[in-house]
PQR file of N, CA, C, O and H, with PARSE charges and radii, in Angstrom:
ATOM      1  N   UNK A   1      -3.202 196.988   4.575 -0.4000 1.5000
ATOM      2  CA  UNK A   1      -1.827 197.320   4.274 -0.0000 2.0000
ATOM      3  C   UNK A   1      -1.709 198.821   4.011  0.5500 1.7000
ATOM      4  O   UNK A   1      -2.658 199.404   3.488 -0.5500 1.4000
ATOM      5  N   UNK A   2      -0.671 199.431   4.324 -0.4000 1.5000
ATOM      6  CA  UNK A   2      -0.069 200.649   3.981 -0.0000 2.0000
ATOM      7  C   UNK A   2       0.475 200.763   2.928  0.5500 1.7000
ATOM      8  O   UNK A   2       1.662 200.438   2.959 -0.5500 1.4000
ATOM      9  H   UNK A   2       0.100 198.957   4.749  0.4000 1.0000
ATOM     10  N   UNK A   3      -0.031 201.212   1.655 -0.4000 1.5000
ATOM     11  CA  UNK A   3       0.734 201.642   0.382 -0.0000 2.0000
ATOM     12  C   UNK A   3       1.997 202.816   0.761  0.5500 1.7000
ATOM     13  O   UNK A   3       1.831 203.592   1.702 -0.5500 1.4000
ATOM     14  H   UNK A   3      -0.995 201.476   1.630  0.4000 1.0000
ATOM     15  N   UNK A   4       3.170 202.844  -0.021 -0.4000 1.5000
ATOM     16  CA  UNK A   4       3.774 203.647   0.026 -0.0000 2.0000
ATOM     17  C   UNK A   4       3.326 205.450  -0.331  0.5500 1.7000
ATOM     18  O   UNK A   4       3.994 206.399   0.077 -0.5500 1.4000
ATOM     19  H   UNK A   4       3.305 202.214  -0.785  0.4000 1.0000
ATOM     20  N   UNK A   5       2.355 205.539  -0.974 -0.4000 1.5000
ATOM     21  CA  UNK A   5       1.792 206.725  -0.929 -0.0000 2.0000
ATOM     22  C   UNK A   5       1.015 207.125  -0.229  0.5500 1.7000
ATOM     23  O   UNK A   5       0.782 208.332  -0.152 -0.5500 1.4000
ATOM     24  H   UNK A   5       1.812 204.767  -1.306  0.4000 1.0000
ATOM     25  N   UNK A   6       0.374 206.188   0.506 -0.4000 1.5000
ATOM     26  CA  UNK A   6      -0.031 206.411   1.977 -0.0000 2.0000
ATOM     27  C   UNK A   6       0.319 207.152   2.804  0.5500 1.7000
ATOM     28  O   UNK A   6      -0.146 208.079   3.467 -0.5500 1.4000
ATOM     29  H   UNK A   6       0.564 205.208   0.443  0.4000 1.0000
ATOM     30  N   UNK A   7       1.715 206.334   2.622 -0.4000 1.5000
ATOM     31  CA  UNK A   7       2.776 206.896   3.750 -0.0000 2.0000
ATOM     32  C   UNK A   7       3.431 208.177   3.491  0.5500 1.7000
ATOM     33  O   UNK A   7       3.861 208.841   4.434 -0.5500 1.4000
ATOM     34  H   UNK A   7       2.093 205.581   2.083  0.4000 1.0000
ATOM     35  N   UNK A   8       3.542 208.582   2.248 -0.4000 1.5000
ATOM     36  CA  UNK A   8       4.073 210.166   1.584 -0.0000 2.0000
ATOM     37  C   UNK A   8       2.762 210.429   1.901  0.5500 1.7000
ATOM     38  O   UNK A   8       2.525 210.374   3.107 -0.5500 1.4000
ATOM     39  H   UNK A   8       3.192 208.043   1.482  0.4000 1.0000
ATOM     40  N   UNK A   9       2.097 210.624   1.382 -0.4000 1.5000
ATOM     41  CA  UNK A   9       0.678 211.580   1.785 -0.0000 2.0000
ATOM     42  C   UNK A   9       0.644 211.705   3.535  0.5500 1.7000
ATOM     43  O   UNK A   9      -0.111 212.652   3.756 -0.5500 1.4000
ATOM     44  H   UNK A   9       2.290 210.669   0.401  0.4000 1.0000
ATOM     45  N   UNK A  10       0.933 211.383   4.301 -0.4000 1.5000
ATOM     46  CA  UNK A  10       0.450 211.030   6.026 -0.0000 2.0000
ATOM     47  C   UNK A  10       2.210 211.855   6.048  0.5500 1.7000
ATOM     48  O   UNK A  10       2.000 213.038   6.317 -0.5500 1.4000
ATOM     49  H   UNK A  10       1.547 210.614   4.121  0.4000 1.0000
ATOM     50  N   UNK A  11       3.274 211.695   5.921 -0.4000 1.5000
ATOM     51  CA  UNK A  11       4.490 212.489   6.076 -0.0000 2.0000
ATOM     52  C   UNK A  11       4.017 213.756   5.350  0.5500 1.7000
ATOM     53  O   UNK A  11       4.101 214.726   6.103 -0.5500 1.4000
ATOM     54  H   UNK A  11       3.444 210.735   5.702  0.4000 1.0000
ATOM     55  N   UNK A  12       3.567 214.050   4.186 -0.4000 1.5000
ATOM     56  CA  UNK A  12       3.665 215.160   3.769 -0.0000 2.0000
ATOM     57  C   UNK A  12       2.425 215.884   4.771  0.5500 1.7000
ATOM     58  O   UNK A  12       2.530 217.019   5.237 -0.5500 1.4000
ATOM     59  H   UNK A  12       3.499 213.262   3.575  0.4000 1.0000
ATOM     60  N   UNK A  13       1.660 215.296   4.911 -0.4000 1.5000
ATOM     61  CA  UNK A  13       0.516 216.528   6.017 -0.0000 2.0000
ATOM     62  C   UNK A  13       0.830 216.849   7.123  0.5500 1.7000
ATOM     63  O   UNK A  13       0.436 217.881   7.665 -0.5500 1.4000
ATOM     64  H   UNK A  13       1.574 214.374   4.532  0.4000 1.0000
ATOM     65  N   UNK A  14       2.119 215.437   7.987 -0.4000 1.5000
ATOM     66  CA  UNK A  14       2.661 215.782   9.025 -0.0000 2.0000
ATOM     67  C   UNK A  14       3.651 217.182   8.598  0.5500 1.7000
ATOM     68  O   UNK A  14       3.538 218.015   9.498 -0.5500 1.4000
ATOM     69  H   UNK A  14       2.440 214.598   7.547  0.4000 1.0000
ATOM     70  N   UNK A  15       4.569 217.661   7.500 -0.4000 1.5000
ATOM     71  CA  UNK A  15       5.123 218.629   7.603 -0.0000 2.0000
ATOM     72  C   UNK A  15       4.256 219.458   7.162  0.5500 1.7000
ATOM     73  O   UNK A  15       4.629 220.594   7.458 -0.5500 1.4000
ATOM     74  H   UNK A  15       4.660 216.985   6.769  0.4000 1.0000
ATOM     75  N   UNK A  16       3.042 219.469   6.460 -0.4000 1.5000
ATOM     76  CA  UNK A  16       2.184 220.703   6.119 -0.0000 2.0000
ATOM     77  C   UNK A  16       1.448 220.958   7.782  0.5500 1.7000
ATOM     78  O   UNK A  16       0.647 221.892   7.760 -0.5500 1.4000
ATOM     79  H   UNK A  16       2.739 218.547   6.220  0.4000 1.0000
ATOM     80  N   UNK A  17       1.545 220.525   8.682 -0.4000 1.5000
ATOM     81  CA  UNK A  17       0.910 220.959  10.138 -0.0000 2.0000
ATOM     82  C   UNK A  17       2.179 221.179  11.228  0.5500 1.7000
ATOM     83  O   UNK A  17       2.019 221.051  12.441 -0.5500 1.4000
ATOM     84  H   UNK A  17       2.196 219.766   8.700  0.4000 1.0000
ATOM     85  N   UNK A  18       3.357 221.500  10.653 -0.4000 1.5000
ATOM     86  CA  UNK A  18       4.212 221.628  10.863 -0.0000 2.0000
ATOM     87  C   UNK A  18       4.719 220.422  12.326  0.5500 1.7000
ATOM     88  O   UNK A  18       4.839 220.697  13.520 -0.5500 1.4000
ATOM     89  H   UNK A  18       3.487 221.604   9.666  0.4000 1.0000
ATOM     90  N   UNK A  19       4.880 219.363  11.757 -0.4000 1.5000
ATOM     91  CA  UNK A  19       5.217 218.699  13.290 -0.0000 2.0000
ATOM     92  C   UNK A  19       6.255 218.017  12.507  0.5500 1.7000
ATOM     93  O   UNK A  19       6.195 217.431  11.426 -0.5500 1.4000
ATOM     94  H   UNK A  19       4.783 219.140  10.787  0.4000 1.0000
ATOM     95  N   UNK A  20       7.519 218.306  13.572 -0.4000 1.5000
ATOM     96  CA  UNK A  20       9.039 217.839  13.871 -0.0000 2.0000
ATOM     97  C   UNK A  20       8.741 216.346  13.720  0.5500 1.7000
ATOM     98  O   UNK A  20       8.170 216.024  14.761 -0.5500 1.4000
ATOM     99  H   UNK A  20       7.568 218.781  14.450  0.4000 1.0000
ATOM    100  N   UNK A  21       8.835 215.480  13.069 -0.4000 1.5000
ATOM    101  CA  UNK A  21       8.691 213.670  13.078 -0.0000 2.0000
ATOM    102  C   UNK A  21      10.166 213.336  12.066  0.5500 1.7000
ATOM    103  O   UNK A  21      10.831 213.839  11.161 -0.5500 1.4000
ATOM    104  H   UNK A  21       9.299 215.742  12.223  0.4000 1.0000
ATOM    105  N   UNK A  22      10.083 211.674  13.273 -0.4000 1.5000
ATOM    106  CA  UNK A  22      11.066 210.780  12.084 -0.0000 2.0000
ATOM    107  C   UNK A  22      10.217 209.473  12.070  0.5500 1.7000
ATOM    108  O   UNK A  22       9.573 209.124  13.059 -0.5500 1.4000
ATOM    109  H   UNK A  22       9.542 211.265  14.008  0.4000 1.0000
ATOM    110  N   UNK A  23      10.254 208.566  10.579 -0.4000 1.5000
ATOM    111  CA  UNK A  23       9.903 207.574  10.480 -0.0000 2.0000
ATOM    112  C   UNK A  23      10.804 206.516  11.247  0.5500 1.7000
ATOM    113  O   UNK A  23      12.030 206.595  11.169 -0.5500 1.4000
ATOM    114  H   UNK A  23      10.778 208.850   9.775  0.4000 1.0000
ATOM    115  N   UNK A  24      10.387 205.856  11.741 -0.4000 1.5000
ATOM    116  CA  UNK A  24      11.118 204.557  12.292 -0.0000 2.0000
ATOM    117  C   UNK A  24      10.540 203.039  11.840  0.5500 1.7000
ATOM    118  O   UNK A  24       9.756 202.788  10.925 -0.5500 1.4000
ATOM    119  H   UNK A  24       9.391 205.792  11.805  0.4000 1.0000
ATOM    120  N   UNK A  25      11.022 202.346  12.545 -0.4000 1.5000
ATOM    121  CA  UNK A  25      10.457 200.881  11.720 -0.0000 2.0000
ATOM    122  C   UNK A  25      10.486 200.553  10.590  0.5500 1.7000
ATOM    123  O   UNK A  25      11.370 201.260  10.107 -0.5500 1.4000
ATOM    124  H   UNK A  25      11.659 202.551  13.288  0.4000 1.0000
ATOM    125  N   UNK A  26      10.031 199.832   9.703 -0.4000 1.5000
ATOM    126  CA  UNK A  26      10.063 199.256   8.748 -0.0000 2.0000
ATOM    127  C   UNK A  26       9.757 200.063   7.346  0.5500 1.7000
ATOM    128  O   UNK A  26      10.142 199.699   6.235 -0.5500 1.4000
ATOM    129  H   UNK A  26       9.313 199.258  10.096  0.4000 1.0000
ATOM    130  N   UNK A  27       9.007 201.198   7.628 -0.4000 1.5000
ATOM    131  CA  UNK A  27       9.126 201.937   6.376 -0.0000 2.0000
ATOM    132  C   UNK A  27      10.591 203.153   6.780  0.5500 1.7000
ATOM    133  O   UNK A  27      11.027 203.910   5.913 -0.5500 1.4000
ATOM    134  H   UNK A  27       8.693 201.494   8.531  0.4000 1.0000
ATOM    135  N   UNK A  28      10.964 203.127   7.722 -0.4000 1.5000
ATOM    136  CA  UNK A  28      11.930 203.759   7.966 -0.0000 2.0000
ATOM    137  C   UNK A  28      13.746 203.407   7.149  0.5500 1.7000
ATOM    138  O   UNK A  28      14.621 204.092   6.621 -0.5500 1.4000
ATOM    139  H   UNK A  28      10.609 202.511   8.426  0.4000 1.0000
ATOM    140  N   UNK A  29      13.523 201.871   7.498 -0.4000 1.5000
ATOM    141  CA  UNK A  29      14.518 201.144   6.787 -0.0000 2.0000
ATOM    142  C   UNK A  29      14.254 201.183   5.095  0.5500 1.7000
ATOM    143  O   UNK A  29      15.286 201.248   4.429 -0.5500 1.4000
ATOM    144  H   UNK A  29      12.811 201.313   7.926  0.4000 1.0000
ATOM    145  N   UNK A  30      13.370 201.159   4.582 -0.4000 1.5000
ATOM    146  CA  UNK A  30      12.980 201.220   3.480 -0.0000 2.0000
ATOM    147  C   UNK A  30      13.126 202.321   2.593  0.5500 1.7000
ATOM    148  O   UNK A  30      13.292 202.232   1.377 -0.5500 1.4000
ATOM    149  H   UNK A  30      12.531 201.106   5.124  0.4000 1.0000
ATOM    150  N   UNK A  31      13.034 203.672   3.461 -0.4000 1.5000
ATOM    151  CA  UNK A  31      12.947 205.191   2.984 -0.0000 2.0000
ATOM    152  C   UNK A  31      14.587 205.078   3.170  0.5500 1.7000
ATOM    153  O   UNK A  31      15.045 205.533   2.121 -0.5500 1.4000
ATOM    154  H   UNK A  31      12.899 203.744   4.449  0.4000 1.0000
ATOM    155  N   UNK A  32      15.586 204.712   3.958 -0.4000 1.5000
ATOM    156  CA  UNK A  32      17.068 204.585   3.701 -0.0000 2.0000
ATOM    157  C   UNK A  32      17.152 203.873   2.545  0.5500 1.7000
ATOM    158  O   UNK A  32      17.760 204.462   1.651 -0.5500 1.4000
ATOM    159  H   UNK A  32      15.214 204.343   4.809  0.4000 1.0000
ATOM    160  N   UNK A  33      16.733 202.789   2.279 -0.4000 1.5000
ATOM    161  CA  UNK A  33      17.321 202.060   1.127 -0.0000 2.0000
ATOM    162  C   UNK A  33      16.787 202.555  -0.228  0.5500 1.7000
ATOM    163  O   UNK A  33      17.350 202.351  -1.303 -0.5500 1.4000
ATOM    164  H   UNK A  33      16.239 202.311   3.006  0.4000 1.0000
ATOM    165  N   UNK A  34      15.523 203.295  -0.038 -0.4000 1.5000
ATOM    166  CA  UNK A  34      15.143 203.877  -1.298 -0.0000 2.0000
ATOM    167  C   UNK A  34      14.440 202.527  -2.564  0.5500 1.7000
ATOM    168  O   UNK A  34      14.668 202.287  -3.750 -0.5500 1.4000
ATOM    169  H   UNK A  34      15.066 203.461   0.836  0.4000 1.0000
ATOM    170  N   UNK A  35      13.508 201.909  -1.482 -0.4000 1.5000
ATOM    171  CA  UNK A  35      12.821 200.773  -2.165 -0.0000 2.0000
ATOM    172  C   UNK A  35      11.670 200.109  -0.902  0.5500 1.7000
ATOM    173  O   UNK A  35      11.600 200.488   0.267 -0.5500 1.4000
ATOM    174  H   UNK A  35      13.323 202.105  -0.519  0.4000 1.0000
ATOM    175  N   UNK A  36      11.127 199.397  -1.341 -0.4000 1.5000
ATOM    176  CA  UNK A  36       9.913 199.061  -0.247 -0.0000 2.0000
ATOM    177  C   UNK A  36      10.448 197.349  -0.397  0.5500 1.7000
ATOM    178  O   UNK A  36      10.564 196.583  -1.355 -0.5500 1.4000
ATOM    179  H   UNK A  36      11.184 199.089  -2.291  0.4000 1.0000
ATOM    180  N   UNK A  37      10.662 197.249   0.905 -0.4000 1.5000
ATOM    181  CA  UNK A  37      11.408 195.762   0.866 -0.0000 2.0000
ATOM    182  C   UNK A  37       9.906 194.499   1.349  0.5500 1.7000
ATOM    183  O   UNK A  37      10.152 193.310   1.145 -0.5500 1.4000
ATOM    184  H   UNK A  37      10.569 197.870   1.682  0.4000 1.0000
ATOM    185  N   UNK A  38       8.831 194.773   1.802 -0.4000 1.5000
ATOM    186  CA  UNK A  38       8.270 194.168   2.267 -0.0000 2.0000
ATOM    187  C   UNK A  38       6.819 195.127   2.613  0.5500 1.7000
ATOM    188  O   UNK A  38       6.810 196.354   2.709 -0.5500 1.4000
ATOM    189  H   UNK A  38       8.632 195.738   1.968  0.4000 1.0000
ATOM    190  N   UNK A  39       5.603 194.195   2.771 -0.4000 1.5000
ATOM    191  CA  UNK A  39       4.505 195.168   2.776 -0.0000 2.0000
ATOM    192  C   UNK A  39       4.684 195.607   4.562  0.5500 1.7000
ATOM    193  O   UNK A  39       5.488 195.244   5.420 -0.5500 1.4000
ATOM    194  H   UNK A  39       5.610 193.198   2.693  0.4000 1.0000
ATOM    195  N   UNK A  40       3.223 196.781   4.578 -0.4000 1.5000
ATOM    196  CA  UNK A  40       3.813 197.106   5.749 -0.0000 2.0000
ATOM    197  C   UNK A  40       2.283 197.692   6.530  0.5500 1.7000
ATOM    198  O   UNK A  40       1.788 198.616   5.886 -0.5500 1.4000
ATOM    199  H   UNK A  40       2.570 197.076   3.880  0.4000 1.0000
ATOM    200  N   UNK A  41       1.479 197.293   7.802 -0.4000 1.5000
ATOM    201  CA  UNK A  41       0.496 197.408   8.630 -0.0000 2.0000
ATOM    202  C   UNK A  41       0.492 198.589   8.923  0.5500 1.7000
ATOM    203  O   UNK A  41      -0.605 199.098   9.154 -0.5500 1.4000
ATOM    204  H   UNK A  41       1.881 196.541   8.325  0.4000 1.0000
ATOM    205  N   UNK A  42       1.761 199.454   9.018 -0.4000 1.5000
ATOM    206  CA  UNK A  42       1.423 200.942   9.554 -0.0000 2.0000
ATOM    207  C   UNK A  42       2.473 202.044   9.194  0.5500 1.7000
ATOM    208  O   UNK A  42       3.216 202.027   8.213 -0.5500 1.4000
ATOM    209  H   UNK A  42       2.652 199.041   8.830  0.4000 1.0000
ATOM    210  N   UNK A  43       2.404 203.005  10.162 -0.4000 1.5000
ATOM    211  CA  UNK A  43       4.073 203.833   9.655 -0.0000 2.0000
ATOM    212  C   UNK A  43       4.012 204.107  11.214  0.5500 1.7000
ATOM    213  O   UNK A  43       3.118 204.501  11.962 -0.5500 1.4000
ATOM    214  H   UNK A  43       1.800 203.019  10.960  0.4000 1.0000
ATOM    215  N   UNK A  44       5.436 203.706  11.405 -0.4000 1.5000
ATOM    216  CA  UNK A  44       5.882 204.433  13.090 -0.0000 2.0000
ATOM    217  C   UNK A  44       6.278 205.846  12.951  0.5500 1.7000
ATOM    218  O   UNK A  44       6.984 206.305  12.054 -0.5500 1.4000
ATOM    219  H   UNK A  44       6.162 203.386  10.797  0.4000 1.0000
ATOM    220  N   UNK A  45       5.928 206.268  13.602 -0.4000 1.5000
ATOM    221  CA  UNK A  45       6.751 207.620  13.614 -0.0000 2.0000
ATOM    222  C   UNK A  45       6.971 208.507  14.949  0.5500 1.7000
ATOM    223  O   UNK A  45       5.977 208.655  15.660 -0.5500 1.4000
ATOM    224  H   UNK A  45       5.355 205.895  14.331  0.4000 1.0000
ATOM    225  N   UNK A  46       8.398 209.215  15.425 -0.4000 1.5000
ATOM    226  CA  UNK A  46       8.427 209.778  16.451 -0.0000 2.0000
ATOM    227  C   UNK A  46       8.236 211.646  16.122  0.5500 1.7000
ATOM    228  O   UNK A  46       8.412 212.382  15.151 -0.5500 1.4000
ATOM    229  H   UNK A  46       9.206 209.095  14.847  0.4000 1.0000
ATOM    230  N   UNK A  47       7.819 211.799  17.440 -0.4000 1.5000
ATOM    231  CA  UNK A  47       7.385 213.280  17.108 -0.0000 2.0000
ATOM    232  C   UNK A  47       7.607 214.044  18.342  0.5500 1.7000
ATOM    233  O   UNK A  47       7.131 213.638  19.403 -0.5500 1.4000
ATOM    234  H   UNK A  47       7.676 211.201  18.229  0.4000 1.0000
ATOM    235  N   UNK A  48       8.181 214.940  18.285 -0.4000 1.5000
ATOM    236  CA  UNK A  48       8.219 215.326  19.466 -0.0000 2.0000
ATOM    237  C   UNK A  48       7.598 215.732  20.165  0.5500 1.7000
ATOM    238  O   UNK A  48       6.472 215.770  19.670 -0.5500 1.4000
ATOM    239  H   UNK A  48       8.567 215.269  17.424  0.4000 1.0000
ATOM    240  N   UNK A  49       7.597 216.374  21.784 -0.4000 1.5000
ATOM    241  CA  UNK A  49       6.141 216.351  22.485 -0.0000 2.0000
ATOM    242  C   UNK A  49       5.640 217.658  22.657  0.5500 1.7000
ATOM    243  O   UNK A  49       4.501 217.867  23.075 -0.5500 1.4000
ATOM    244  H   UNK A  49       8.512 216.343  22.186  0.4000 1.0000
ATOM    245  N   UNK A  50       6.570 218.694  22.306 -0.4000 1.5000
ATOM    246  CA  UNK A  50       5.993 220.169  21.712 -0.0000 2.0000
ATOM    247  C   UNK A  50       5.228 220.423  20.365  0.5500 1.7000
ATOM    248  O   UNK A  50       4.758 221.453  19.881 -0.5500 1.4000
ATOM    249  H   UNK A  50       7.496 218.525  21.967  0.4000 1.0000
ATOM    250  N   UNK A  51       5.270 219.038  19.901 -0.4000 1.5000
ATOM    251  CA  UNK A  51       3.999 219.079  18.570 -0.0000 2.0000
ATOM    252  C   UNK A  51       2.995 218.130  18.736  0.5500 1.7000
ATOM    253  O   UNK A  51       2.359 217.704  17.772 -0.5500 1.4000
ATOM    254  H   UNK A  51       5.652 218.201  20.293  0.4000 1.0000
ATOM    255  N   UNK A  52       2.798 217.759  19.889 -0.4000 1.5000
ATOM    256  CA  UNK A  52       1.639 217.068  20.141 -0.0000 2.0000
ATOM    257  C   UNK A  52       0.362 217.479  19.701  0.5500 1.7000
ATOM    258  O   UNK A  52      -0.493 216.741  19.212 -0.5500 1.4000
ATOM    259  H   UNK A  52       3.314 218.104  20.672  0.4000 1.0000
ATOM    260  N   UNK A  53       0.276 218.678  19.898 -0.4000 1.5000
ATOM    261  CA  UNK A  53      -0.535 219.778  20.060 -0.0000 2.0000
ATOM    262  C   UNK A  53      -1.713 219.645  18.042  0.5500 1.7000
ATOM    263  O   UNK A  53      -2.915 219.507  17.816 -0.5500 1.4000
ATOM    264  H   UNK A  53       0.970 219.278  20.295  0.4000 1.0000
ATOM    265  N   UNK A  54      -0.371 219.802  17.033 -0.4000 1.5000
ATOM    266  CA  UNK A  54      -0.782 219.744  15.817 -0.0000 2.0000
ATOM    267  C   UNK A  54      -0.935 218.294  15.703  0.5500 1.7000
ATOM    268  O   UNK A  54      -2.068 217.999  15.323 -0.5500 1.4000
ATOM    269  H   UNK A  54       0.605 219.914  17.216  0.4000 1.0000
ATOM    270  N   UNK A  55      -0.137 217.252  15.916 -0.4000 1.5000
ATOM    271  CA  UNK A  55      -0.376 215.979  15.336 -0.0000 2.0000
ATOM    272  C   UNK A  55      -2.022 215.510  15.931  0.5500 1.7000
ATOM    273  O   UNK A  55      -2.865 215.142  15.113 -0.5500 1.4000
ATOM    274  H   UNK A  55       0.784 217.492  16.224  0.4000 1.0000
ATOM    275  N   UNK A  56      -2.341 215.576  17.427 -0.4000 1.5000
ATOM    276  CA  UNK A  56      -3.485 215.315  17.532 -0.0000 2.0000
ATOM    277  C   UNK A  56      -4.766 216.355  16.800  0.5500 1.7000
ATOM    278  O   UNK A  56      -5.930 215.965  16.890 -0.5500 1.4000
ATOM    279  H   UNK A  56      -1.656 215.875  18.091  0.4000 1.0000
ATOM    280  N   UNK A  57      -4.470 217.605  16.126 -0.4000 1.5000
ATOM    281  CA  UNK A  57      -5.438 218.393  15.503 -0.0000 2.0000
ATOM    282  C   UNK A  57      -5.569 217.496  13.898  0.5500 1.7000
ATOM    283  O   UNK A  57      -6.555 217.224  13.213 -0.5500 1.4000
ATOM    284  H   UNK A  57      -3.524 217.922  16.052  0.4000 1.0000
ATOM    285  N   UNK A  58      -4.119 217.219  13.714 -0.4000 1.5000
ATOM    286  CA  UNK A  58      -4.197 216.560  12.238 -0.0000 2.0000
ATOM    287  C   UNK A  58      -4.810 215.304  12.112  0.5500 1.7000
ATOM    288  O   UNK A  58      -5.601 214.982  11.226 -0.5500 1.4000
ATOM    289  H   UNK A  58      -3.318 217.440  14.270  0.4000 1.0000
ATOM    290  N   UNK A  59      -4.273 214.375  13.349 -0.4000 1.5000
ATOM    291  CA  UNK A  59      -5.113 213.148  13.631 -0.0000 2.0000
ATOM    292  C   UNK A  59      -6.746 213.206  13.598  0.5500 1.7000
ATOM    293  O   UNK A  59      -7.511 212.617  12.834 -0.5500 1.4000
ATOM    294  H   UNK A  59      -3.630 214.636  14.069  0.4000 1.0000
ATOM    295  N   UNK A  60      -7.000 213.990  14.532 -0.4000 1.5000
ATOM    296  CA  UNK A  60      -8.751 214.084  14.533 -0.0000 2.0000
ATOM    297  C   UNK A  60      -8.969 214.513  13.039  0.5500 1.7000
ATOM    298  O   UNK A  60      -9.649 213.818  12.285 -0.5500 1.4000
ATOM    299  H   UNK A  60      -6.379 214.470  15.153  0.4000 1.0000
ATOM    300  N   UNK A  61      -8.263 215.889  12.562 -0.4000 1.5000
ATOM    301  CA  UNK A  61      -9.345 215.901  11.134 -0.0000 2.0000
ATOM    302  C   UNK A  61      -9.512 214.953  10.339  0.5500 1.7000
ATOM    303  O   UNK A  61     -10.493 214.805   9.610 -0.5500 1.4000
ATOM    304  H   UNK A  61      -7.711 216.454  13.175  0.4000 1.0000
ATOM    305  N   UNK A  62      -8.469 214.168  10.427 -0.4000 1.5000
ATOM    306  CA  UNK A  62      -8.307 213.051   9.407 -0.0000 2.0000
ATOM    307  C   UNK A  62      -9.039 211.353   9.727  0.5500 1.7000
ATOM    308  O   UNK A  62      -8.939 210.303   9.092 -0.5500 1.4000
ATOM    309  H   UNK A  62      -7.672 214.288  11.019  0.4000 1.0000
ATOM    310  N   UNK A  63      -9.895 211.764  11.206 -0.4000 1.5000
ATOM    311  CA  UNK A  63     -10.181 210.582  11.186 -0.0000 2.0000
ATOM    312  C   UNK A  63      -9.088 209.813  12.107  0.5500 1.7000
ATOM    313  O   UNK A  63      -9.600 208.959  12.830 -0.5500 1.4000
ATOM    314  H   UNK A  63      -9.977 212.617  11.722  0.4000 1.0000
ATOM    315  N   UNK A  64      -8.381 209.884  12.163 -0.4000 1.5000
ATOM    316  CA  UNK A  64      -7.441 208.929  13.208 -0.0000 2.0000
ATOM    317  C   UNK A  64      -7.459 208.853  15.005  0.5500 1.7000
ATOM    318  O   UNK A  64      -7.608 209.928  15.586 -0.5500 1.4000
ATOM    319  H   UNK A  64      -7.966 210.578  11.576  0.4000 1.0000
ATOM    320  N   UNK A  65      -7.362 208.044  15.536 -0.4000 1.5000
ATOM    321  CA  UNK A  65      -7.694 207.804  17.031 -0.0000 2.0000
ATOM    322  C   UNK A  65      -6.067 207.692  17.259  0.5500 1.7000
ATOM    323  O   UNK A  65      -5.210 207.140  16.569 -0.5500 1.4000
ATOM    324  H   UNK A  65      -7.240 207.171  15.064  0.4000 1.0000
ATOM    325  N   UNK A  66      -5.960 208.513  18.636 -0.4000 1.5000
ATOM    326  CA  UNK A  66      -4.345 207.693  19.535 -0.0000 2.0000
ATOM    327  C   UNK A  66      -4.905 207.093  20.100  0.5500 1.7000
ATOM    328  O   UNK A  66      -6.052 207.261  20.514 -0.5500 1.4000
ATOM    329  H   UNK A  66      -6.657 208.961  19.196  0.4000 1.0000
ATOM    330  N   UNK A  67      -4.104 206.135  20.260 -0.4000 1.5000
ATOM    331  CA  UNK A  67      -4.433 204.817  21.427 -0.0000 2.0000
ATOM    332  C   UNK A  67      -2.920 204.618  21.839  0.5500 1.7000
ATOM    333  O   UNK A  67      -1.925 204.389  21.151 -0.5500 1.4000
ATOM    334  H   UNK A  67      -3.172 205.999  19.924  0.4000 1.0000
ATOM    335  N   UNK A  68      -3.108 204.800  23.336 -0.4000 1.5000
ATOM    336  CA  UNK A  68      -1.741 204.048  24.228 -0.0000 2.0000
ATOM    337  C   UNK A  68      -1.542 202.544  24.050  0.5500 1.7000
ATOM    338  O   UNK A  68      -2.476 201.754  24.185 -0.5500 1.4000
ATOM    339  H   UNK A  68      -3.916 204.986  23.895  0.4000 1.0000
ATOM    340  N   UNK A  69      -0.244 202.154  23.729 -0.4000 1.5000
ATOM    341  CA  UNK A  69      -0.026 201.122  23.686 -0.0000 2.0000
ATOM    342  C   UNK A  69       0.729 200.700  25.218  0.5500 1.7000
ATOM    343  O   UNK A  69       0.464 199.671  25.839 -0.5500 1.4000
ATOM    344  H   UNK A  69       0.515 202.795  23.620  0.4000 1.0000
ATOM    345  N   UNK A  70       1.518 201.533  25.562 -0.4000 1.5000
ATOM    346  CA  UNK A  70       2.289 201.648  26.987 -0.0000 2.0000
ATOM    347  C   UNK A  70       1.583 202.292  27.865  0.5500 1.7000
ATOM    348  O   UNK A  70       0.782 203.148  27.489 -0.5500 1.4000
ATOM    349  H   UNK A  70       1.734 202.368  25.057  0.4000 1.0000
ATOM    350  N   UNK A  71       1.772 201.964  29.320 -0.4000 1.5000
ATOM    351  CA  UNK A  71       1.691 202.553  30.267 -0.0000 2.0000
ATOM    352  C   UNK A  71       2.380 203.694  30.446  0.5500 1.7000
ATOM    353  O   UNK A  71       2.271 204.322  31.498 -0.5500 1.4000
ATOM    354  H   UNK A  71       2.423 201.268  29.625  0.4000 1.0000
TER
END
């Protein structure tokens, strides 16, 4: 499971590596309502594709793999 400070810690390094993102999905609805309605497997997030560049530098330091889900 994804704790909610998880998810602030992983948003806050995304703006300390400066990459443009919005949460979507289920912690997305949650960060509107300003409460955690349900536990949660991950954090979606969109980013745009001129910061690809930092999110995959931040990903590797941290240990994280992309994996395509789509073609």
């Amino acid at each position: 499971m994804l704790s909610a400070e998880q998810a602030v810690e992983l948003c806050e390094a995304l703006e300390g590596a400066r990459v443009r993102y919005w949460v979507m999905g289920g912690w997305g609805v949650d960060a509107l309502l300003g409460r955690e309605t349900r536990s949660h497997k991950d954090l979606d997030i969109l980013a745009l594709i001129d910061d690809l560049p930092q999110l995959r530098r931040l990903f590797g330091d941290n240990g994280f793999a992309l994996s395509h889900v789509w073609e």
